[in-house]
N, C-alpha and C positions, 0 to 999 in steps of 0.2 A: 350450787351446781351439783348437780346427782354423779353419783362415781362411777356409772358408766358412761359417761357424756365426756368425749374427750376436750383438753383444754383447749381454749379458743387460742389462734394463731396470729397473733400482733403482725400489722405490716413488719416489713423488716426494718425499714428507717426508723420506725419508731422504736422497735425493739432494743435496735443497736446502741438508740440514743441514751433509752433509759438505762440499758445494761453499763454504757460509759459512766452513767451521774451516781450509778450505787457503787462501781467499784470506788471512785472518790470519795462514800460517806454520804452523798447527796438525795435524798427522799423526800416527798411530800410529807406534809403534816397530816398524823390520825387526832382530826378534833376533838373528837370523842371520848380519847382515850389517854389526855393529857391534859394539863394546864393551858388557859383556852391561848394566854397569851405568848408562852411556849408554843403554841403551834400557828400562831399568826409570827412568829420569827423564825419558824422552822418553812414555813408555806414561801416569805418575803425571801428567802437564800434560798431554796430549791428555784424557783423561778427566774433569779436571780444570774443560778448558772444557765438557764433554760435561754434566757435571754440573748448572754450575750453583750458583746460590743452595738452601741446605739446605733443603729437605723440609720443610715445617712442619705441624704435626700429630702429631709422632711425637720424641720425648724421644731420647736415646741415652746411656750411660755404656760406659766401659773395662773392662775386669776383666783383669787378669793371673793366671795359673792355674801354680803350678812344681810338679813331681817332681824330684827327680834326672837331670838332664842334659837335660831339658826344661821350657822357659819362654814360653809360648802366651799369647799376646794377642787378647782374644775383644772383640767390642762388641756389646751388651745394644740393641737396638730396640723399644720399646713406646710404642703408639702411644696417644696420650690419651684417656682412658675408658674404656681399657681394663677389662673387668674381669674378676676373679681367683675361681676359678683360671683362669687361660687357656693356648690353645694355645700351642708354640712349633715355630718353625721352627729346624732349624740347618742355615746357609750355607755352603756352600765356594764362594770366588769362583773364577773363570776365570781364563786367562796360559798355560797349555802347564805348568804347574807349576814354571814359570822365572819369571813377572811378575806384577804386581797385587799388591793389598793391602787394607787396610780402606777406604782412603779410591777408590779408584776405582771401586770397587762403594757406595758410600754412595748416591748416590740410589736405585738400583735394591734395595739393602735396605730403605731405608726406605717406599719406595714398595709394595713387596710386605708387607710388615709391615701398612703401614692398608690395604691393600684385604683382608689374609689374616683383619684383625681378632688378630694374635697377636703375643708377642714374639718376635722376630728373635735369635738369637745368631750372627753374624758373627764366622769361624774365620780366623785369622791366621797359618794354618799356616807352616813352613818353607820354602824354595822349594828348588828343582833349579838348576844339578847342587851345590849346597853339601849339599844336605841329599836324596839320589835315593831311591825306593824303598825300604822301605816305610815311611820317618818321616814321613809327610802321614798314613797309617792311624793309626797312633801317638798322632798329636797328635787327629787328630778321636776315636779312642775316650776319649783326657782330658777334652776338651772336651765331650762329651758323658754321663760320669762324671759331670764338675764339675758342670754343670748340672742333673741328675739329682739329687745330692745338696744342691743350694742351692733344689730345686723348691719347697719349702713357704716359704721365706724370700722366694724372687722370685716368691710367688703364680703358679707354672705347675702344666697340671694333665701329670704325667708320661703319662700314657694317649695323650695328644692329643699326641705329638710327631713330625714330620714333617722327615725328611732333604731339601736343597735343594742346588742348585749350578750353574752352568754351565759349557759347556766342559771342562776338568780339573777342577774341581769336582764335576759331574757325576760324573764318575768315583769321586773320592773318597766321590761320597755313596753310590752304589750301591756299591761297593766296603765300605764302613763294615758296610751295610745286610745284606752279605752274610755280614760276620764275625758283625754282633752276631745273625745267624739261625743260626750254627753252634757258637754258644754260650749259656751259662746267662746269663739276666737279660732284659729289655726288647726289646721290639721296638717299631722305627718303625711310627706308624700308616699313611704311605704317602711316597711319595719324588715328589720335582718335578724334572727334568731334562730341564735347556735345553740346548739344541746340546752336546751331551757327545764326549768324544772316548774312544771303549771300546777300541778296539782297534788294532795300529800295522800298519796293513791302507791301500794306498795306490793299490789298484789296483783302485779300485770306480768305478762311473758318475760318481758326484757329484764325485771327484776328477780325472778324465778330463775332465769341465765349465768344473769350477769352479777348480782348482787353478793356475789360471795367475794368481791374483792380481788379476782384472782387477773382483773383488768383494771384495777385501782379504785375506782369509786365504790363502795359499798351500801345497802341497802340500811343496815344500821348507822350507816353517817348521815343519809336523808332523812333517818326518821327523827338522828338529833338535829339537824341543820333545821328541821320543821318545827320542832321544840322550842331553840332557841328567837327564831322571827314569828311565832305565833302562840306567844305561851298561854294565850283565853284559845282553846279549843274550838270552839264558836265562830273563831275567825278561818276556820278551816273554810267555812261556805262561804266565806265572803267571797264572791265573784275576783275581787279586786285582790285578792291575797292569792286566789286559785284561778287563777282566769281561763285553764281552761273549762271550768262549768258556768262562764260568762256568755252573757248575749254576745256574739261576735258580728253579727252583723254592721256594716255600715263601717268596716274598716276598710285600710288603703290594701293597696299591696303589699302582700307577705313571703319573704324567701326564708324557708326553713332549712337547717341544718341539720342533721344527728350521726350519731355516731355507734357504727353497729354494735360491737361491743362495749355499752355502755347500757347499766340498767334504769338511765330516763330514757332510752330508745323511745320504747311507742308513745311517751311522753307525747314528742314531737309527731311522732306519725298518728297519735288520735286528734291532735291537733289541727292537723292538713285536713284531716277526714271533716273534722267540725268546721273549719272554714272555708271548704270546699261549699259543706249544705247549707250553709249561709250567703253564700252569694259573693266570697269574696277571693278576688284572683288570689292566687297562689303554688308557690312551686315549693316543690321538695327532694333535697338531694340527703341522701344517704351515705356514708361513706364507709366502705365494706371495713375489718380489719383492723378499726383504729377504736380507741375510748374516749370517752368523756375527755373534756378538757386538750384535746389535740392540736387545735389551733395556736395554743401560745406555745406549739412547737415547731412555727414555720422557721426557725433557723436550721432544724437538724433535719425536718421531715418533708421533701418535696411535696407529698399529697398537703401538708398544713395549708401550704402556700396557696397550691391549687383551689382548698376550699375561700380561701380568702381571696382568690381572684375571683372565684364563679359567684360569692359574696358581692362586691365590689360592681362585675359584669350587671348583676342582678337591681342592682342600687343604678346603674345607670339605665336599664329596661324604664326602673321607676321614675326616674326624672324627664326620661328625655323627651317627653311629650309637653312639660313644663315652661313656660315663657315667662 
């Protein structure tokens, strides 16, 4: 950010929150600039306080899922009263495809689960660089196999199912969305995607802005987080690593998120633009004030919540034409 360009001004809820978790000692992980597994235990306790006391209203169980040389741990979200058949979402949480887990997305699933009214299945995929490109596609077409096949056991109704994610999430959900449309079987009835990260493209406005870290994500952690999930360079153009320089056509409905100050902004908003001239519905909400990764702060930040209702709202637009 140039030094005559005054600092951007954080909602206030959000501000407050984060000002509360540092005087405690409490910060997110710099991946970049530590020991990797250090900052996936530093990431897992920042989020940790973020959280909170568990979500009440909404039940959860485990489920582990194996093939052959793959062993994926999923958690089941259904929210009380639910009733059957019902929608389901599947999650890909956030991290650069290097951090996170089930537990540091737990509120923000369960939270999206009772306002979506559906069960949640939270995807425990692999992380980078142990496991880079393309075993996260891998593991969500299992995990959404399995699910598929357990539909009439776990009372879901298969028609109503809706791909979700943030940040690298994001990615993997549209990415998933894009395989299972170029092949025989199912398709998602429409996709949710929060501040997603599509392409390893570094030299857009919102990076020029925002990328200085001075609203938490920095431009230098995307270029390691791209590093680590795509260390053959080559796979930069793979459509399916970068989706957004993929054929997009012939996809469901799409409800996009982002987040103004955040330097994947127009990430997201070249995104809408490209599935717009494709032919494929879509809405885009923007949320002035806040960063990257905002949502897993609906406990302290009313607008979180907000955007995980109009989520939710959106997810129901998508089904409800559905039988």
């Amino acid at each position: 950010m140039s030094n005559d360009r005054p600092l951007p001004i954080l909602d206030r809820d959000y501000a407050a929150a984060l000002a509360r978790l540092r005087q405690q000692g409490i910060r997110p992980a710099r991946p970049e600039d530590m020991p990797l597994d250090l900052a996936r235990l530093t990431n897992q306790r920042f989020y940790a306080a973020v959280n909170g006391p568990v979500v009440q209203g909404c039940t959860s169980r485990d489920e582990t899922v194996s093939t052959p040389g793959v062993t994926l741990r999923l958690r089941l979200y259904r929210p009380d009263h639910l009733r059957k058949p019902c929608p389901v979402i599947v999650y890909f949480h956030g991290g650069g495809f290097v951090m996170n887990d089930l537990e540091t997305h737990d509120r923000l699933c369960r939270t999206l689960a009772i306002y979506a009214g559906a069960t949640l299945c939270a995807v425990e995929y692999s992380l980078a660089p142990e496991t880079p490109f393309p075993g996260q596609l891998i593991e969500a077409e299992l995990a959404i196999s399995w699910l598929l096949s357990q539909a009439d056991e776990l009372g879901l109704h298969p028609g109503k199912l809706v791909l979700a994610g943030d940040s690298a999430g994001a990615n993997i959900a549209l990415s998933t969305a894009l395989k299972m449309r170029d092949q025989p079987g199912p398709m998602p009835a429409g996709l949710l995607l929060f501040y997603g990260m599509y392409w390893a493209e570094f030299e857009t406005a919102s990076h020029k802005l925002f990328g200085d870290g001075a609203c938490g994500l920095t431009t230098k952690r995307m270029e390691w987080f791209w590093d680590q999930f795509l260390p053959d360079a080559h796979d930069r153009f793979n459509p399916l690593a970068a989706p957004l320089i993929a054929d997009l056509r012939k996809l469901p409905p799409c409800f996009l998120l982002a987040a103004e100050f955040d330097c994947l902004r127009d990430d997201t908003v070249l995104l809408e633009k490209r599935l717009r001239a494709a032919g494929v519905e879509v809405k885009l909400s923007v949320y002035s004030a806040l960063p990257h990764s905002f949502l897993q702060f609906s406990r302290l930040v009313p607008r979180a919540r907000q955007g995980l209702r109009e989520a939710a709202e959106a997810m129901q637009d998508m089904i409800g034409g559905i039988s």
